[in-house]
C-alpha positions as CSV (number, residue, x, y, z in Angstrom):
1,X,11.9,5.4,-5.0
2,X,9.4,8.2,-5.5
3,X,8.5,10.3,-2.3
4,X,5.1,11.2,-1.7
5,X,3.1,12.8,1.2
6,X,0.1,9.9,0.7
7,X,0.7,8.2,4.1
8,X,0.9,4.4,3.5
9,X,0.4,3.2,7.2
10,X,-3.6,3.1,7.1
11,X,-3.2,0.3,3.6
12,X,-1.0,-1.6,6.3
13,X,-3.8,-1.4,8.8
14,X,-6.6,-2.3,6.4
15,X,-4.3,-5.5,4.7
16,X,-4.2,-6.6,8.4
17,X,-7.9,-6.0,9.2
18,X,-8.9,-8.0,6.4
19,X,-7.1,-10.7,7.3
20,X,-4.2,-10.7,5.1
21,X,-0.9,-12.7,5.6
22,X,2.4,-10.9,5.6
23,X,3.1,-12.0,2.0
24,X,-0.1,-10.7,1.0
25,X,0.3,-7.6,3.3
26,X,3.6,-6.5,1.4
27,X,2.5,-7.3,-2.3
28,X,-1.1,-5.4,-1.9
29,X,0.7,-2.4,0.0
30,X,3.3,-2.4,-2.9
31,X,0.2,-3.0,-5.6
32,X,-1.3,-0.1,-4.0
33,X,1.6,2.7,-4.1
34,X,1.9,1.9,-7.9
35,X,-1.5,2.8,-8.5
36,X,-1.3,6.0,-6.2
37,X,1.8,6.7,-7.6
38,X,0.5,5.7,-11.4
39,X,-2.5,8.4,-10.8
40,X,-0.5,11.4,-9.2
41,X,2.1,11.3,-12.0
């Protein structure tokens, strides 16, 4: 897995704020480092 200093913890936060299963919590958090990781590289 790629490192990168983009702290993931706050797209936890905000999948929980908006109401977001577990499920749903680990395929948008996982949806989300692929597009971070898609625009740094």
């Amino acid at each position: 897995m790629i490192k990168s200093d983009y702290d993931y913890s706050n797209l936890v936060e905000i999948a929980y704020l908006d109401g977001s299963d577990y499920e749903d919590l680990l395929l948008n958090n996982e949806t989300a480092k692929g597009i971070i990781l898609e625009k740094e590289f």
